[in-house]
PDB file of the backbone (N, CA, C, O) and the ligand in Angstrom, with CONECT records:
HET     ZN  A 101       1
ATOM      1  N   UNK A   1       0.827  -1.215   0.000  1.00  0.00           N
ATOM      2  CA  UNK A   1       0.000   0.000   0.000  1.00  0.00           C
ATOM      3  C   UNK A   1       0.859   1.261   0.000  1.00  0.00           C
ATOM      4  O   UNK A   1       1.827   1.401   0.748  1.00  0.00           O
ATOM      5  N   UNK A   2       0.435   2.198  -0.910  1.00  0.00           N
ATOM      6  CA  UNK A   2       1.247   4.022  -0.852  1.00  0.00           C
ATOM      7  C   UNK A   2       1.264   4.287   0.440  1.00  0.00           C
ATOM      8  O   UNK A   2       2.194   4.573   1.194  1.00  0.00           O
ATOM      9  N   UNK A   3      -0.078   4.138   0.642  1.00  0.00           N
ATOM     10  CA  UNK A   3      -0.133   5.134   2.355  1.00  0.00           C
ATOM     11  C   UNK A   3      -0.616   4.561   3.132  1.00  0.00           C
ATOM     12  O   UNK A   3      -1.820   4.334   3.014  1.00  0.00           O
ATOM     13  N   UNK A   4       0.087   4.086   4.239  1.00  0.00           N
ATOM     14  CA  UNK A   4       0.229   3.702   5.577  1.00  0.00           C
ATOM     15  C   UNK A   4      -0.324   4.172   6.348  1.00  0.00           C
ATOM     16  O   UNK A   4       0.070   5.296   6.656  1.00  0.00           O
ATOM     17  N   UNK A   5      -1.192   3.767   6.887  1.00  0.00           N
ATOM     18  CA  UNK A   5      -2.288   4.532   7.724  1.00  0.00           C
ATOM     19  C   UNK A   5      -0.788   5.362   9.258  1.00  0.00           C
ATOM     20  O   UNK A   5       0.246   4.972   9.800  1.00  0.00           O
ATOM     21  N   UNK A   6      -1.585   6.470   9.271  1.00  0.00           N
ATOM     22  CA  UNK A   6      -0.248   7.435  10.300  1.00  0.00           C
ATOM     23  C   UNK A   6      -1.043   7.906  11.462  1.00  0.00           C
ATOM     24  O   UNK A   6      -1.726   8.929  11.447  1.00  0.00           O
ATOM     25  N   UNK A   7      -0.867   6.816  12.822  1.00  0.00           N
ATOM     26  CA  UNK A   7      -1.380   7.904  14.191  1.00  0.00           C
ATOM     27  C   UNK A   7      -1.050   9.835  14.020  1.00  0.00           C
ATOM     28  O   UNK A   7       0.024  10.419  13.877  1.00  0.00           O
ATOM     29  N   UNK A   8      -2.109  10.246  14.089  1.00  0.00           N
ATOM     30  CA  UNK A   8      -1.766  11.538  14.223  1.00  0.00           C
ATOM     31  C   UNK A   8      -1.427  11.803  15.931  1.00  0.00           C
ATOM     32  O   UNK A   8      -1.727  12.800  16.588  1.00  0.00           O
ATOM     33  N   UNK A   9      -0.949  10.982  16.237  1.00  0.00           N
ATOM     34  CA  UNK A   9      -0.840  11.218  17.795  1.00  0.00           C
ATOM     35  C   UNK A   9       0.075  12.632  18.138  1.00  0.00           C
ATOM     36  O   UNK A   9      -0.412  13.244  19.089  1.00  0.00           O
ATOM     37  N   UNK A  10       1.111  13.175  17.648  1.00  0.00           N
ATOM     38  CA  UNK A  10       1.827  13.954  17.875  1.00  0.00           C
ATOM     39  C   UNK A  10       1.090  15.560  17.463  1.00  0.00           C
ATOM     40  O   UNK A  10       1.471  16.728  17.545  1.00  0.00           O
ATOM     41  N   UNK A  11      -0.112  14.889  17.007  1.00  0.00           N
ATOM     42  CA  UNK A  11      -1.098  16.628  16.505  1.00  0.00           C
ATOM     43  C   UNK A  11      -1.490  17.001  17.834  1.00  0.00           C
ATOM     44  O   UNK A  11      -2.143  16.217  18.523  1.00  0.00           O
ATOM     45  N   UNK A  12      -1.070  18.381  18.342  1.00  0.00           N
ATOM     46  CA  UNK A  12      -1.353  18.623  19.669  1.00  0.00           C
ATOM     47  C   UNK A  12      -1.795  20.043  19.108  1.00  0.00           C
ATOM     48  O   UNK A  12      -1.048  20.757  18.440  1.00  0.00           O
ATOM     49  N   UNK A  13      -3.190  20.389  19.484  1.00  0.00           N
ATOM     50  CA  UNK A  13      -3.539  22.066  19.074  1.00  0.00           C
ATOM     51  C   UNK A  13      -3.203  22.225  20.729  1.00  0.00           C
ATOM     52  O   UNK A  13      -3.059  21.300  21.528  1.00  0.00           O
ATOM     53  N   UNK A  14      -3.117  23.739  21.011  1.00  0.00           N
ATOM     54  CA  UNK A  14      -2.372  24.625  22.142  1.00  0.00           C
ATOM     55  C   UNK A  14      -3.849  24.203  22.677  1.00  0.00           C
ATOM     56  O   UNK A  14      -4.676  24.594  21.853  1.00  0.00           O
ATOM     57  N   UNK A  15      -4.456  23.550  23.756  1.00  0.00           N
ATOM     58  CA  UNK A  15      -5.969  23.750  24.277  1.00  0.00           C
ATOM     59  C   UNK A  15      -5.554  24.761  25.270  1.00  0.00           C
ATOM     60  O   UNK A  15      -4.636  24.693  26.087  1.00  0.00           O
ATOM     61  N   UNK A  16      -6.491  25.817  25.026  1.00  0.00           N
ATOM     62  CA  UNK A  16      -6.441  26.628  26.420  1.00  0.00           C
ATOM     63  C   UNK A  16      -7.526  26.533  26.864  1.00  0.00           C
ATOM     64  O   UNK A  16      -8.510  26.092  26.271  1.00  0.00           O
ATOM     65  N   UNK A  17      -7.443  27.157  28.569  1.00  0.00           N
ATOM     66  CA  UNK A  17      -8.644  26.963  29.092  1.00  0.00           C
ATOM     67  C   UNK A  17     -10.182  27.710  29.338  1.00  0.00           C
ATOM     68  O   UNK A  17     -10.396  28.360  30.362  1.00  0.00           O
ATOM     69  N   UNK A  18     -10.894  27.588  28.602  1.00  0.00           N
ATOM     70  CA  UNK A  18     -12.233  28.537  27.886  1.00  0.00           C
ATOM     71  C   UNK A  18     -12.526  29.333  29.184  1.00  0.00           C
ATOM     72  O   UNK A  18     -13.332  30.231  28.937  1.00  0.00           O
ATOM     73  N   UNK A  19     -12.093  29.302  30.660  1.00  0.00           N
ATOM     74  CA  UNK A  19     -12.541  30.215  31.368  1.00  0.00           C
ATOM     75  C   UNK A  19     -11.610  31.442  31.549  1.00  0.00           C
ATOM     76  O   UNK A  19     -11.886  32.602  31.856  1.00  0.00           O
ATOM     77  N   UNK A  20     -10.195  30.728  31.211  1.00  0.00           N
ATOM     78  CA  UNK A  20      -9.383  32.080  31.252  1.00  0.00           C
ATOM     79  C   UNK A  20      -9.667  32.791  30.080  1.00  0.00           C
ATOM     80  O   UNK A  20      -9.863  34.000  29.955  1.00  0.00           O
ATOM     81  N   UNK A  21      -9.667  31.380  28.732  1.00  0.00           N
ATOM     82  CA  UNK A  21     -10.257  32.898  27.586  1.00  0.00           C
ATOM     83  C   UNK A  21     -11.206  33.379  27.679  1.00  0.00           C
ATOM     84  O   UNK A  21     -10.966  34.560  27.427  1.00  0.00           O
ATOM     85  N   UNK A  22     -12.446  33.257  27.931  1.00  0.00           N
ATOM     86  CA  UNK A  22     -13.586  33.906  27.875  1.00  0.00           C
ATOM     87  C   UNK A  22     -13.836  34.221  29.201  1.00  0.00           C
ATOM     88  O   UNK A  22     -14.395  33.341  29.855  1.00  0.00           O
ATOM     89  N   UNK A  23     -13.431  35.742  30.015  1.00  0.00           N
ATOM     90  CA  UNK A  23     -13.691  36.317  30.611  1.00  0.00           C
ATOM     91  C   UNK A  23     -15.537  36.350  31.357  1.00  0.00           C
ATOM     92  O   UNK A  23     -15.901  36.452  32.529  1.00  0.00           O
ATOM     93  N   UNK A  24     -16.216  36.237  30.273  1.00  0.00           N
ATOM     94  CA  UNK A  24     -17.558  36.422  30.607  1.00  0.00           C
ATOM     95  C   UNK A  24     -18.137  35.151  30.455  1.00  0.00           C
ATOM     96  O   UNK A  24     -19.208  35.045  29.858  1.00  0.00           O
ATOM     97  N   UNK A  25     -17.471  34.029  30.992  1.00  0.00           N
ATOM     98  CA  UNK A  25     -17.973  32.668  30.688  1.00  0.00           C
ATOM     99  C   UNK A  25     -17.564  32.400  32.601  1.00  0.00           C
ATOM    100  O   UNK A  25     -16.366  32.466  32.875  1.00  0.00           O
ATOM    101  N   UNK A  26     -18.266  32.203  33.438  1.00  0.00           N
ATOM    102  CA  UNK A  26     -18.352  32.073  34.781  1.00  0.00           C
ATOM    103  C   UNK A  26     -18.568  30.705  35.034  1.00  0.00           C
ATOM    104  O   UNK A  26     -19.189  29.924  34.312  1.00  0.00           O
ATOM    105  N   UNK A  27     -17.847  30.394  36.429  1.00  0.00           N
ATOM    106  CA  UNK A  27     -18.653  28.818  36.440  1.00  0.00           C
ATOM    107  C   UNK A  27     -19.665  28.892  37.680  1.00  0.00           C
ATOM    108  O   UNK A  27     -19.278  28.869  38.849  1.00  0.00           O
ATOM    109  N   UNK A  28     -20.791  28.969  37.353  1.00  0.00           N
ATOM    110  CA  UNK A  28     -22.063  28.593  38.649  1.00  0.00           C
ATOM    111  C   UNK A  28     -22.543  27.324  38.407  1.00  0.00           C
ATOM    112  O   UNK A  28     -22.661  26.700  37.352  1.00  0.00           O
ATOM    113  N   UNK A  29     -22.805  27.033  39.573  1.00  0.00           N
ATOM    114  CA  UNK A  29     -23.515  25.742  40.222  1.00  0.00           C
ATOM    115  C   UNK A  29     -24.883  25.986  39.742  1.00  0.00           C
ATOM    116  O   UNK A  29     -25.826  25.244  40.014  1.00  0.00           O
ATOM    117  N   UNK A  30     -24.953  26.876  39.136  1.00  0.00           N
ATOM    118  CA  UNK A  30     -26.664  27.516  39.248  1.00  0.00           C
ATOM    119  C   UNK A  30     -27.161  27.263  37.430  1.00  0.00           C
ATOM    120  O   UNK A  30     -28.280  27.479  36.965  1.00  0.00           O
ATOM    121  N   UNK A  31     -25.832  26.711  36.616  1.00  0.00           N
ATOM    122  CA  UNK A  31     -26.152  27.293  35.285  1.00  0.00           C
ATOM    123  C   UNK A  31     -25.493  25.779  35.083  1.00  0.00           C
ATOM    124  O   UNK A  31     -24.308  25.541  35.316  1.00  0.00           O
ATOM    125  N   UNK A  32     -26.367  24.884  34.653  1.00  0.00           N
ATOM    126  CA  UNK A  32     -26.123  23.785  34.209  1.00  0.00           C
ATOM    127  C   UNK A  32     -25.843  23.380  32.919  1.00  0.00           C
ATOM    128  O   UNK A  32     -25.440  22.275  32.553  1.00  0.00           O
ATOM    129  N   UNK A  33     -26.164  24.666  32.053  1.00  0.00           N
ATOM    130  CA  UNK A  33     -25.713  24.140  31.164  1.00  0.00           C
ATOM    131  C   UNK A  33     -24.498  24.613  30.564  1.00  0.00           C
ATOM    132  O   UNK A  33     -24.289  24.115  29.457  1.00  0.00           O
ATOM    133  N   UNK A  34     -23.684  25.384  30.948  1.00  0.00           N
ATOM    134  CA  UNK A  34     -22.221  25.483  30.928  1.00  0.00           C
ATOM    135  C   UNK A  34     -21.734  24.411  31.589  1.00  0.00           C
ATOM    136  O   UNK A  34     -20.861  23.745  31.033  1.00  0.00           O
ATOM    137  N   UNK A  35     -22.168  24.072  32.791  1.00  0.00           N
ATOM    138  CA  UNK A  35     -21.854  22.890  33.265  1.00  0.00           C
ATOM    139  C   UNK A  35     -21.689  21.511  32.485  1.00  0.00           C
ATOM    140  O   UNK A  35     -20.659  20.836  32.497  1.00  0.00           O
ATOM    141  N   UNK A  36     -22.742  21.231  31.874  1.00  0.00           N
ATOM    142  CA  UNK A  36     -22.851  20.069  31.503  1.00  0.00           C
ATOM    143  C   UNK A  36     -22.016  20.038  29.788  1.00  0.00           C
ATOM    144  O   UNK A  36     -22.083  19.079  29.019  1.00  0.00           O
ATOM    145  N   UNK A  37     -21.411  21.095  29.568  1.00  0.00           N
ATOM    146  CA  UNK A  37     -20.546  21.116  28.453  1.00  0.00           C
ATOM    147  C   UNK A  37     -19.437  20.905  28.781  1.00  0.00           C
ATOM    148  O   UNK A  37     -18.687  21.032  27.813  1.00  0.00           O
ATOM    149  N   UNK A  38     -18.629  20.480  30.206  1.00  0.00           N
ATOM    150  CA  UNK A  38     -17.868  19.540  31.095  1.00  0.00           C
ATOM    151  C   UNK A  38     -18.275  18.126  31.321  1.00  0.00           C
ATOM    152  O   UNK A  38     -17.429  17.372  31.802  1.00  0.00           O
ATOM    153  N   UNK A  39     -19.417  17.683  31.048  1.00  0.00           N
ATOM    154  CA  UNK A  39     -19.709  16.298  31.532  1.00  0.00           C
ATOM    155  C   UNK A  39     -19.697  15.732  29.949  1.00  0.00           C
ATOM    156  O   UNK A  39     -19.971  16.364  28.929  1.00  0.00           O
ATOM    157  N   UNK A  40     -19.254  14.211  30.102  1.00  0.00           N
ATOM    158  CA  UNK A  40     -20.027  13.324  29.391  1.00  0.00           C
ATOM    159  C   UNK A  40     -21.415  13.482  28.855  1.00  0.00           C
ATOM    160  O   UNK A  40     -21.814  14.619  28.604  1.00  0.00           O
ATOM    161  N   UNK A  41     -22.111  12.545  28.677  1.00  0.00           N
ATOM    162  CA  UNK A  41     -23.414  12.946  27.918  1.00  0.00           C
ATOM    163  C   UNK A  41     -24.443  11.019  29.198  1.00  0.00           C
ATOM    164  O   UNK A  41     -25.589  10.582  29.308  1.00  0.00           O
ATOM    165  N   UNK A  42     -23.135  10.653  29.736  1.00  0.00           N
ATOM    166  CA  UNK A  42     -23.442   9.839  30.651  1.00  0.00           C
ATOM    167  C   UNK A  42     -23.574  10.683  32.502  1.00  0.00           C
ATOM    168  O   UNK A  42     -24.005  10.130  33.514  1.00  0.00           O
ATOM    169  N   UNK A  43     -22.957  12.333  32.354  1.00  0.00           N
ATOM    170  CA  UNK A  43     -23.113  12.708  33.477  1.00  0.00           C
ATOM    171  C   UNK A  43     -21.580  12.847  33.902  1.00  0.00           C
ATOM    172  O   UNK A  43     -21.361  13.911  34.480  1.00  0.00           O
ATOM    173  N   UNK A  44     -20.495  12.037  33.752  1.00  0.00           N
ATOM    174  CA  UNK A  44     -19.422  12.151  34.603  1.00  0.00           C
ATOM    175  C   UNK A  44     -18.538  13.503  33.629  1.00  0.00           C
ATOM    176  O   UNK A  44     -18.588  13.816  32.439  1.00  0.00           O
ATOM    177  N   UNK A  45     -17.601  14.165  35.056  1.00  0.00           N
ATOM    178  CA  UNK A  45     -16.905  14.898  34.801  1.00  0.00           C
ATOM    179  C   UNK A  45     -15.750  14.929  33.633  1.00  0.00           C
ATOM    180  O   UNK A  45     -14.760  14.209  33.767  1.00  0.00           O
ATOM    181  N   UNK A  46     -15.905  15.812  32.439  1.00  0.00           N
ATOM    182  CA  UNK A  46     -14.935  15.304  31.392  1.00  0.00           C
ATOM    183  C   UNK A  46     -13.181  15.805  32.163  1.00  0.00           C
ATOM    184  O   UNK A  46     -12.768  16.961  32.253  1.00  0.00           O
ATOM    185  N   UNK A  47     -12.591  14.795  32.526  1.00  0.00           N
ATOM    186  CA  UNK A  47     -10.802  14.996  32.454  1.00  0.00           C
ATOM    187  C   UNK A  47     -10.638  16.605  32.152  1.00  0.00           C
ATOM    188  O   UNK A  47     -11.377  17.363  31.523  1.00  0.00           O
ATOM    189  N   UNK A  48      -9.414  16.841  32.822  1.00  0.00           N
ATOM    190  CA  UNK A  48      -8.579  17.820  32.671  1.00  0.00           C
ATOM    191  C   UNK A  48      -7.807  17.896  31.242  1.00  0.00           C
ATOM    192  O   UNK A  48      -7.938  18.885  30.522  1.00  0.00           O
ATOM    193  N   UNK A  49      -6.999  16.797  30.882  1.00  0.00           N
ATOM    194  CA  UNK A  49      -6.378  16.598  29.839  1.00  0.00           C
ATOM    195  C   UNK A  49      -7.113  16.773  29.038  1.00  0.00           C
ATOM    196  O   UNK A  49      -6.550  17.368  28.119  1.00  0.00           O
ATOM    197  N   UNK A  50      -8.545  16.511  28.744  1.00  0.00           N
ATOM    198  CA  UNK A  50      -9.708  16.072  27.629  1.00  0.00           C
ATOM    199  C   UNK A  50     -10.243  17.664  27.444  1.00  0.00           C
ATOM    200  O   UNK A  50     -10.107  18.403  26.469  1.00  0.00           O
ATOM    201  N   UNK A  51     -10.791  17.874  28.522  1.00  0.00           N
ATOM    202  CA  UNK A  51     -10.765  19.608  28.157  1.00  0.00           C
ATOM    203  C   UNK A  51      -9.955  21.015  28.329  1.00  0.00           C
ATOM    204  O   UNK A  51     -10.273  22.129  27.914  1.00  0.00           O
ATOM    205  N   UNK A  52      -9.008  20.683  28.943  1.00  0.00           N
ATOM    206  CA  UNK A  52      -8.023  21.965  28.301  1.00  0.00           C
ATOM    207  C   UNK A  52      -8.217  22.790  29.438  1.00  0.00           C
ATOM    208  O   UNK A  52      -7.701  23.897  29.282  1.00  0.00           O
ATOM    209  N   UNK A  53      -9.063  22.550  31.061  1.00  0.00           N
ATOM    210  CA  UNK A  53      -9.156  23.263  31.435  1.00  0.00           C
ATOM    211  C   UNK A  53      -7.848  23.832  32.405  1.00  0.00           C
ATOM    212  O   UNK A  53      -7.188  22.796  32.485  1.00  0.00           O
ATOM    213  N   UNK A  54      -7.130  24.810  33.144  1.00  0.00           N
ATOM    214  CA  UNK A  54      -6.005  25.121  33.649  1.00  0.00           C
ATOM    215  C   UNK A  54      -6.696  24.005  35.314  1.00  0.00           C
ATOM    216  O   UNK A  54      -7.688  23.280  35.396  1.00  0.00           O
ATOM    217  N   UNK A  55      -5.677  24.337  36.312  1.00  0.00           N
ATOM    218  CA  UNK A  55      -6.021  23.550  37.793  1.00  0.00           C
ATOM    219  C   UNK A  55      -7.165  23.997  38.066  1.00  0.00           C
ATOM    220  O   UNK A  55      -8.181  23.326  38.244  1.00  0.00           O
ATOM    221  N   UNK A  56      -6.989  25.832  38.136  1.00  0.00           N
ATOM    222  CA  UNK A  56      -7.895  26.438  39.083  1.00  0.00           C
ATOM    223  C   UNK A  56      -9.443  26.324  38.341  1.00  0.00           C
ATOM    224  O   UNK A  56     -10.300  25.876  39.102  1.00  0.00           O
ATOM    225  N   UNK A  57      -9.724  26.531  37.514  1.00  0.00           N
ATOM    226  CA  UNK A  57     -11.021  26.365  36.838  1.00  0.00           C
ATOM    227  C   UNK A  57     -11.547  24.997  36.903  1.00  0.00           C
ATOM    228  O   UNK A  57     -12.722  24.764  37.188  1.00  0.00           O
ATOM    229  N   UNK A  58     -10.547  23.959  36.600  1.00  0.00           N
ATOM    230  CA  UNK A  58     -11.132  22.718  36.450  1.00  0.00           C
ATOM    231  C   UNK A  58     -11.315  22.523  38.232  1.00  0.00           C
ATOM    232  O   UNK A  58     -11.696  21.417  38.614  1.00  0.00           O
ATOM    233  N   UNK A  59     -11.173  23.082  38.771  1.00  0.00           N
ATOM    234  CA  UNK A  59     -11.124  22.630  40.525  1.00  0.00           C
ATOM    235  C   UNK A  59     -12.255  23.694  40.364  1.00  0.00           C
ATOM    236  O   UNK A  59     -13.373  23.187  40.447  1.00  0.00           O
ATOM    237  N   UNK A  60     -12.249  24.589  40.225  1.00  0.00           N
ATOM    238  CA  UNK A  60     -13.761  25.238  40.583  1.00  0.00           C
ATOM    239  C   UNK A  60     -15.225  24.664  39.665  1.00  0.00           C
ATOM    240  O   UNK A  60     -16.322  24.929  40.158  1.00  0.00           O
ATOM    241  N   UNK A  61     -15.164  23.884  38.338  1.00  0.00           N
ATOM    242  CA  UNK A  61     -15.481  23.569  37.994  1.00  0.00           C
ATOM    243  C   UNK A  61     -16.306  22.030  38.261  1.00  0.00           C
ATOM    244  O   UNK A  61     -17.382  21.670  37.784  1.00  0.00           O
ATOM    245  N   UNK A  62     -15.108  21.063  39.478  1.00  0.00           N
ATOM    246  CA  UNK A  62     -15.545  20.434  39.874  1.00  0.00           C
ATOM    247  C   UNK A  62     -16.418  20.289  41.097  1.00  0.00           C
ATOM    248  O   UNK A  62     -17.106  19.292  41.316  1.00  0.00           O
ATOM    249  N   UNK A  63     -16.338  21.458  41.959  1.00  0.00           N
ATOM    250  CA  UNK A  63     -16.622  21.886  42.718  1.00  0.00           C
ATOM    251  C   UNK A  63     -18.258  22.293  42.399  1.00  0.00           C
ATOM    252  O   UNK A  63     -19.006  22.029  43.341  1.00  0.00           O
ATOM    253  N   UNK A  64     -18.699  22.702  41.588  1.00  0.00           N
ATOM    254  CA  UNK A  64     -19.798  23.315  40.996  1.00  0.00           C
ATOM    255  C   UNK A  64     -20.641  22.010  40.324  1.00  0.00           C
ATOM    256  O   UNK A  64     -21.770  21.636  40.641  1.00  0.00           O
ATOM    257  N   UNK A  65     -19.943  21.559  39.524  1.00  0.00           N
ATOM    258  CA  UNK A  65     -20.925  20.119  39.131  1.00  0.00           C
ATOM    259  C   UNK A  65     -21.300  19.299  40.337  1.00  0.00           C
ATOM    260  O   UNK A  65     -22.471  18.923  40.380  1.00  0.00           O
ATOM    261  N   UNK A  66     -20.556  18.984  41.251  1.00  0.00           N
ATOM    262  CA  UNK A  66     -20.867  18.462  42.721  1.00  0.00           C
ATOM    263  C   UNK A  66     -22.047  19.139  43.477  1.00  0.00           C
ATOM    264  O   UNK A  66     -23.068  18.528  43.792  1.00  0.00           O
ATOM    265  N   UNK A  67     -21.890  20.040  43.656  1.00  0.00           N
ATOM    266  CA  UNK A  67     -22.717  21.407  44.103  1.00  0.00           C
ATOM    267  C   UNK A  67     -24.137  21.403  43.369  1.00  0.00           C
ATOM    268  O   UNK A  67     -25.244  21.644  43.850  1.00  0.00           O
ATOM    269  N   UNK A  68     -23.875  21.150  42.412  1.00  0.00           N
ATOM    270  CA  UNK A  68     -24.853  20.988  40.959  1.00  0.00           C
ATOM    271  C   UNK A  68     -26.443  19.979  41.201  1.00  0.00           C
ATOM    272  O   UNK A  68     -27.672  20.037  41.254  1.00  0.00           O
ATOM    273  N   UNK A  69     -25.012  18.916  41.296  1.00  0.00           N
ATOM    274  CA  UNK A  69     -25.495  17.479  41.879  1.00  0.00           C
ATOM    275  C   UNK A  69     -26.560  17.609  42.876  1.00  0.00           C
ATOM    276  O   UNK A  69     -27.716  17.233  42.680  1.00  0.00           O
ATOM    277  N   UNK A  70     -26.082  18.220  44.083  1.00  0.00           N
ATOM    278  CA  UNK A  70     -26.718  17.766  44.763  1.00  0.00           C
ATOM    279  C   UNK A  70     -28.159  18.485  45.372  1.00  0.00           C
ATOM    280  O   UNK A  70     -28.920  18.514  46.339  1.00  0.00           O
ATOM    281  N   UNK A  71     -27.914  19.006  44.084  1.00  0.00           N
ATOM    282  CA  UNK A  71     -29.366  19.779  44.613  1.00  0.00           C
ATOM    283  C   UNK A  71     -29.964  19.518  43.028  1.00  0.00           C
ATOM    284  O   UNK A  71     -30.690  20.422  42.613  1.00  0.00           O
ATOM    285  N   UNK A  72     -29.762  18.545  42.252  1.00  0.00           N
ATOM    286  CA  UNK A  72     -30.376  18.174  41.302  1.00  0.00           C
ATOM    287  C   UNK A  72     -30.674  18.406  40.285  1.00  0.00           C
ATOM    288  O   UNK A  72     -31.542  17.961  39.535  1.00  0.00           O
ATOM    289  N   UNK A  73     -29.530  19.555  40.163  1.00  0.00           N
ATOM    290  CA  UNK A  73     -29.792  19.913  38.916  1.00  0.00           C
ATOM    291  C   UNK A  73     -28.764  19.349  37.825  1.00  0.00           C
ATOM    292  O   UNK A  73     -28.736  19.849  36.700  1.00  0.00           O
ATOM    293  N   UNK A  74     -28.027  18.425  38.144  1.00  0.00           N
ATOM    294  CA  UNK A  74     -27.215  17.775  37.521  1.00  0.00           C
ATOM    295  C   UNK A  74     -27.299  16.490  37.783  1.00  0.00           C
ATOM    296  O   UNK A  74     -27.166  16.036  38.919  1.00  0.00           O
ATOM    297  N   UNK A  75     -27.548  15.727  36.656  1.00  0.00           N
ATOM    298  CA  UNK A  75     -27.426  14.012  37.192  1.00  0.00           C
ATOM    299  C   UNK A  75     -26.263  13.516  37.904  1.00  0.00           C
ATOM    300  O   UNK A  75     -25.359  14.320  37.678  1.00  0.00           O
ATOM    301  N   UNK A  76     -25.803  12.483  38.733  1.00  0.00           N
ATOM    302  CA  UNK A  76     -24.858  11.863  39.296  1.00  0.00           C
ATOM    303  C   UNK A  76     -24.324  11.216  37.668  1.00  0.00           C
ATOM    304  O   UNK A  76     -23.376  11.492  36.933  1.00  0.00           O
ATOM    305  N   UNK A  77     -25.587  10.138  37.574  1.00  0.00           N
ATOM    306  CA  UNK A  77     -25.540   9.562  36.446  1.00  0.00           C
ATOM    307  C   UNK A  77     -26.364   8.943  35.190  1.00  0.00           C
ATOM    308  O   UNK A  77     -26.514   7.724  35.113  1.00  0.00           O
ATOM    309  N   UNK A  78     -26.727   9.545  34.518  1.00  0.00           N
ATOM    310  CA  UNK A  78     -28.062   9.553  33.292  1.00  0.00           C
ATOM    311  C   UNK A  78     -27.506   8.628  32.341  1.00  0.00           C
ATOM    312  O   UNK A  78     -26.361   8.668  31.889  1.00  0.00           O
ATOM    313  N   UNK A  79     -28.782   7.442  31.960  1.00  0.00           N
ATOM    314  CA  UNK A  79     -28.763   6.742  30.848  1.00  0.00           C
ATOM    315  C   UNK A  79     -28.552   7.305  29.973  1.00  0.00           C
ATOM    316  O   UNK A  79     -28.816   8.477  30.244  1.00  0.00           O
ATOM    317  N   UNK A  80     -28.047   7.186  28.527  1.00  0.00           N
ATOM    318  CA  UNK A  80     -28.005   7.540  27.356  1.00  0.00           C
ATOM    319  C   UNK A  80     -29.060   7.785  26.244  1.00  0.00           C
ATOM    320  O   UNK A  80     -28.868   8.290  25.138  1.00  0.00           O
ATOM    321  N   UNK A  81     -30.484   7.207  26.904  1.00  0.00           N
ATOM    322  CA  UNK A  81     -31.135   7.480  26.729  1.00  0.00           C
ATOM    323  C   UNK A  81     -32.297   8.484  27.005  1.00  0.00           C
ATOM    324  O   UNK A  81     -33.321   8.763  26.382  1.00  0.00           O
ATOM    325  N   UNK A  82     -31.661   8.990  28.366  1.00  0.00           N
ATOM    326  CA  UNK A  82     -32.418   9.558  28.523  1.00  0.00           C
ATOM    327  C   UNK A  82     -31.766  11.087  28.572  1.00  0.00           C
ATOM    328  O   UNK A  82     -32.374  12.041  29.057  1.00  0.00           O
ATOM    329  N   UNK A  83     -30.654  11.158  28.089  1.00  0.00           N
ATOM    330  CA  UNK A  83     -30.182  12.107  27.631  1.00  0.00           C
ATOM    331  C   UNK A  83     -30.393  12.599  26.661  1.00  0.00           C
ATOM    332  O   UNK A  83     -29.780  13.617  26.340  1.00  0.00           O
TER     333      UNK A  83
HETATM  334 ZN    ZN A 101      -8.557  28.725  33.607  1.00  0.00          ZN2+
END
């Protein structure tokens, strides 16, 4: 075969973290659906590595989906269907 299938593994775009860029993008416990553009689509928290977020955001971030949780406005954990 010409072409050899090639891991693009070494393609790294710069991820930065959407709360330091976007100034007017806040994280509340109160606004689920910024929130849930951090979760899976099963509910769990998406990785640090996976979204680009810096410590402090992704720690306030987790902090807030928890928070989220438990007053229900965020699933622990939702079928796929019923998502
Ligand atoms: Zn940040």
């Amino acid at each position: 075969m010409a072409r050899p299938k090639r891991k693009r593994r070494l393609f790294r775009r710069r991820k930065v973290c959407r709360f330091c860029a976007d100034t007017s993008l806040s994280i509340d416990y109160k606004d689920p659906r910024t929130l849930r553009f951090f979760t899976t689509e099963r509910g769990k928290i998406i990785p640090r590595r996976v979204s680009g977020n810096c410590a402090k955001h992704q720690r306030e971030l987790t902090r807030a989906i928890k928070r989220a949780r438990t007053i229900a406005l965020m699933p622990y954990a939702a079928t796929l269907r019923h998502y």
